[in-house]
NUBA-644504 format. One line per 10 residues: number of its first residue (from 1); their letters; for each residue x, z, y of C-alpha. Coordinates in steps of 0.5 Angstrom, whole numbers, plus 500, padded with zeros to 3 digits. Layout:
N
NUM) a) X/Z/Y | ... .
//
This chain:
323
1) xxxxxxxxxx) 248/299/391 | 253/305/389 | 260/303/386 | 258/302/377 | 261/306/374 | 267/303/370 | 272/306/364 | 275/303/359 | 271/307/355 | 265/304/349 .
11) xxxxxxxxxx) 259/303/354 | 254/307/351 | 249/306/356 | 248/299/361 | 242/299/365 | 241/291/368 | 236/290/374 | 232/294/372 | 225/294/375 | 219/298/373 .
21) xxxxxxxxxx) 211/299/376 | 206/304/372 | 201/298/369 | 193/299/371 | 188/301/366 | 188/292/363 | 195/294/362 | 198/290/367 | 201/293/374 | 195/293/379 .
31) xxxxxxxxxx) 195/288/385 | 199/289/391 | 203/295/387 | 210/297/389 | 215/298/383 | 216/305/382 | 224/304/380 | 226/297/383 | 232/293/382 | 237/299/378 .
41) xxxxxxxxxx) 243/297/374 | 248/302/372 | 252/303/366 | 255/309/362 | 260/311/357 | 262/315/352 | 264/322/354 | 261/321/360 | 256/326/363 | 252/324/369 .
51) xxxxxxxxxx) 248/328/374 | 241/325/376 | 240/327/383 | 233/325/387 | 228/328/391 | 222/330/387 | 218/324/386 | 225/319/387 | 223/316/381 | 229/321/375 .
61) xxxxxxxxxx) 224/323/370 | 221/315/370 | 229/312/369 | 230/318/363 | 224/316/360 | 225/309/359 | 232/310/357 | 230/314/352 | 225/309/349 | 218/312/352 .
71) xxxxxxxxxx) 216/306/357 | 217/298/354 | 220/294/359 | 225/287/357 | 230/288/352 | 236/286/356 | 234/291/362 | 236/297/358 | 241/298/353 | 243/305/349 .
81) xxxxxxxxxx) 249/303/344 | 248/296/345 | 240/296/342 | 234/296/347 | 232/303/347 | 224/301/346 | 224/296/341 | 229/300/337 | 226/306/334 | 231/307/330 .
91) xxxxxxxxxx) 236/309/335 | 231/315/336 | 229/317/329 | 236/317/327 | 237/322/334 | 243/318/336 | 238/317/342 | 236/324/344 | 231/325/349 | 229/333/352 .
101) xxxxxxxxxx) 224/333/357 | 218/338/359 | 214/335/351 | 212/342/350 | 207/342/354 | 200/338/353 | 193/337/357 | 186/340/354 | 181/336/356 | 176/340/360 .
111) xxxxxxxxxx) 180/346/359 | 186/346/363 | 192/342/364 | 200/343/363 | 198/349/357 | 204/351/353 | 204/349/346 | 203/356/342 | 201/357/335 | 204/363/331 .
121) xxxxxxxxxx) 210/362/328 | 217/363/328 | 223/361/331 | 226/361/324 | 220/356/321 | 222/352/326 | 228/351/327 | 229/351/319 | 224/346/318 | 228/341/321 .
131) xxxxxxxxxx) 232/336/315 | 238/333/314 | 241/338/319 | 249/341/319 | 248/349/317 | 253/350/320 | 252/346/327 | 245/349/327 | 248/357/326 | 253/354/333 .
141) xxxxxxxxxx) 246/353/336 | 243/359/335 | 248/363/336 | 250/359/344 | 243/360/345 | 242/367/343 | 236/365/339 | 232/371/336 | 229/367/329 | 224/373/328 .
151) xxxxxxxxxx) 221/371/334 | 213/370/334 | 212/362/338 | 206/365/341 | 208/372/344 | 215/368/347 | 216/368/354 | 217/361/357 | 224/361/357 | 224/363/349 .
161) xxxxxxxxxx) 221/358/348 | 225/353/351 | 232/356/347 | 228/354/341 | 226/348/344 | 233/346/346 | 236/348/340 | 231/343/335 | 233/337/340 | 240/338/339 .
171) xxxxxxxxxx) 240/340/331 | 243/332/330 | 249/330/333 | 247/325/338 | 250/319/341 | 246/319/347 | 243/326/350 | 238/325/357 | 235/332/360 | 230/333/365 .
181) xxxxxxxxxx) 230/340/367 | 231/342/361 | 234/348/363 | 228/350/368 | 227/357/364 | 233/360/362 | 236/366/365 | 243/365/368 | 248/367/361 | 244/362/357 .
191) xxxxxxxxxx) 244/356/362 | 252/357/363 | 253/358/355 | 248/350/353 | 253/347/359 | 260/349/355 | 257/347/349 | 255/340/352 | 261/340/355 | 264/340/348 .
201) xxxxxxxxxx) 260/335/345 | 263/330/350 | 270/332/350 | 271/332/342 | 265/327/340 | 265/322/346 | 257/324/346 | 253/322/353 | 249/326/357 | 245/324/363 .
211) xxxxxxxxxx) 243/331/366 | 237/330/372 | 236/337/376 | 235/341/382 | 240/347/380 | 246/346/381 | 249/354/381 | 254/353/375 | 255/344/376 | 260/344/381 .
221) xxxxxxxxxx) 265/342/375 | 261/340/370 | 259/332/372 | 263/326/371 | 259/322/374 | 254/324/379 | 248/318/380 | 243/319/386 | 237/315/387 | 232/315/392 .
231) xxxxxxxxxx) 225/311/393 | 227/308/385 | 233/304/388 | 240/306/386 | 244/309/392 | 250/311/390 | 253/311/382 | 262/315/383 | 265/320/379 | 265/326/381 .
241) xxxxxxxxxx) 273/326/384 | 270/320/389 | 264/324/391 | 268/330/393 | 273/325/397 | 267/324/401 | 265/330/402 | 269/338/404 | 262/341/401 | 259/344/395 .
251) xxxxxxxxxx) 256/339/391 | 250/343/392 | 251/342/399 | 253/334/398 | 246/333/396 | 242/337/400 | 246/333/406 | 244/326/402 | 236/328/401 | 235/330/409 .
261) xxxxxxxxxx) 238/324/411 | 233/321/406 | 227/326/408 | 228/323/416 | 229/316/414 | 222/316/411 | 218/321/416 | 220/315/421 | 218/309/417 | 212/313/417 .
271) xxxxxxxxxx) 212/315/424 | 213/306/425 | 207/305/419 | 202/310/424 | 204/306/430 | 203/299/427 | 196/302/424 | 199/302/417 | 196/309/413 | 200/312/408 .
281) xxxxxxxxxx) 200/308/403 | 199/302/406 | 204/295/406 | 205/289/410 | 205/284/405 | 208/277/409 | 205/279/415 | 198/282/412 | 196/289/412 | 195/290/404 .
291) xxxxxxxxxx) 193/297/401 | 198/299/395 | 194/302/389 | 197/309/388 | 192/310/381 | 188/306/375 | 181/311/375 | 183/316/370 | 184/323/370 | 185/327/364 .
301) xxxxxxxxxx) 180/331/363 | 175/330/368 | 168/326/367 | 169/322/374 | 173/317/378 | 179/318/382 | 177/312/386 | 173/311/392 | 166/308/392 | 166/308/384 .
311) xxxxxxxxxx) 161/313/380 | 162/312/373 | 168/314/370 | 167/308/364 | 172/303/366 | 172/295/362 | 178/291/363 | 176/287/367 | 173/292/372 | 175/290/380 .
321) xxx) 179/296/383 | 176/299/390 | 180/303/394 .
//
């Protein structure tokens, strides 16, 4: 477990042993299931802005997606601004609690999956269609983010689409601001120019912002806090200036260190699984071999099973799952 996080700054954020295991199709995680996110406590303040770092698959977008509300687990596990961020769904209709991810996307049953979200329109309606926003911070966000109001939705490029998509997330002020490679699809001078104005928003209004990316041109300063986890358990928690006393190198290259010690500490617990006659997602469970389930049956848009042995893709609560 890292080093908490502590100032004498108003918490904003205090995760509390949080643990967290995708459910099966009756709503309840599958027998034998390993939690994704297991046993994470963490805690943030106003003005701090914290960099998410993970491999792929360590588990960031599930933690940002609870912190924001979109997954329910116990109301003391998770607080934003000393309220559960899922039972509370004022904390998001207010945009204190703002939450900034790949939401433009959409799967089409039968059709194709991750297709962008295109309708003729402008960026102005948009944009402009948002109530109860400051003209005046709105006119800010166009103007950092180079927005084209005549812009058509369904002729803009990717990353046009994302400016838009940026700007109608931070019309209301926020408190509490959580991006997830939000940043994917902008060109370097629009990159650059969000991360100053959230570094604004932080020092003047004491807001706080937890970035999870695997960019890091443009980041070596602009953290507070870097958080890193690993395999859903939190592995280090610092502030910028101690993780630089660890480390002469980039920031980039800190990172890049810790994701290759991590990559070769679990190609040998694979290589110790294979020699134990163990699969891949296989555990031993009190001495048992146990086979893990790694998904409830269903598959967007397909009209079969994803486990073995079934044929029917229609499911009752009570089913038993093979594997």
């Amino acid at each position: 477990m890292g080093e908490a996080i502590a100032s004498e700054r108003s918490t904003t954020v205090e995760i509390k042993g949080l643990s967290f295991t995708y459910p099966g199709i009756d709503g309840h995680p599958p027998p034998g299931s390993v939690p994704l996110i297991d046993g994470l406590s963490l805690t943030l303040r106003a003005g701090d802005r914290c960099l998410l770092v993970g491999s792929n698959g360590a588990g960031k977008t599930t933690i940002l997606k609870i912190i924001g509300g979109k997954h329910m687990v116990g109301p003391e596990m998770v607080r934003v601004l000393g309220r559960s961020a899922f039972h509370d769904t004022a904390l998001t209709s207010s945009g204190d609690l703002s939450y900034l991810g790949g939401e433009w996307r959409r799967d089409v049953a039968f059709a194709g999956f991750e297709v962008s979200i295109q309708m003729d329109i402008s960026a102005k309606k948009m944009i402009y269609g948002v109530s109860g926003v400051d003209p005046q911070r709105r006119d800010e966000l166009i103007k950092v983010l180079d927005i084209d109001l005549s812009w058509r939705m369904h002729k803009a490029s990717d990353g046009q689409r994302r400016r838009v998509q940026i700007c109608m997330g931070l019309l209301k002020p926020f408190r509490v601001l959580l991006l997830d490679e939000i940043t994917v699809d902008l060109d370097v001078l629009a990159r650059a120019n969000l991360l100053k104005y959230l570094t604004k928003e932080c020092e003047e209004r004491g807001a706080t912002i937890i970035y999870a990316t695997h960019i890091f041109d443009g980041l070596e300063a602009w953290p507070t806090h870097i958080v890193y986890v690993a395999q859903g358990k939190l592995q280090l928690a610092l502030p910028l200036e101690k993780v630089k006393e660890m480390s002469n190198l980039s920031l980039m290259r800190t990172v890049e260190s810790w994701l290759r010690k991590e990559r070769d500490e679990v190609r040998t617990r694979r290589m110790v699984r294979k020699a134990n006659g163990l699969g891949e997602y296989e555990k031993s469970v009190e001495g048992n071999p146990a086979k893990r389930v790694v998904n409830n049956g269903w598959a967007a848009g397909r009209l079969h099973s994803t486990l073995a042995g079934e044929e029917n893709f229609v499911f009752s609560s009570n089913s038993v799952l093979r594997q």
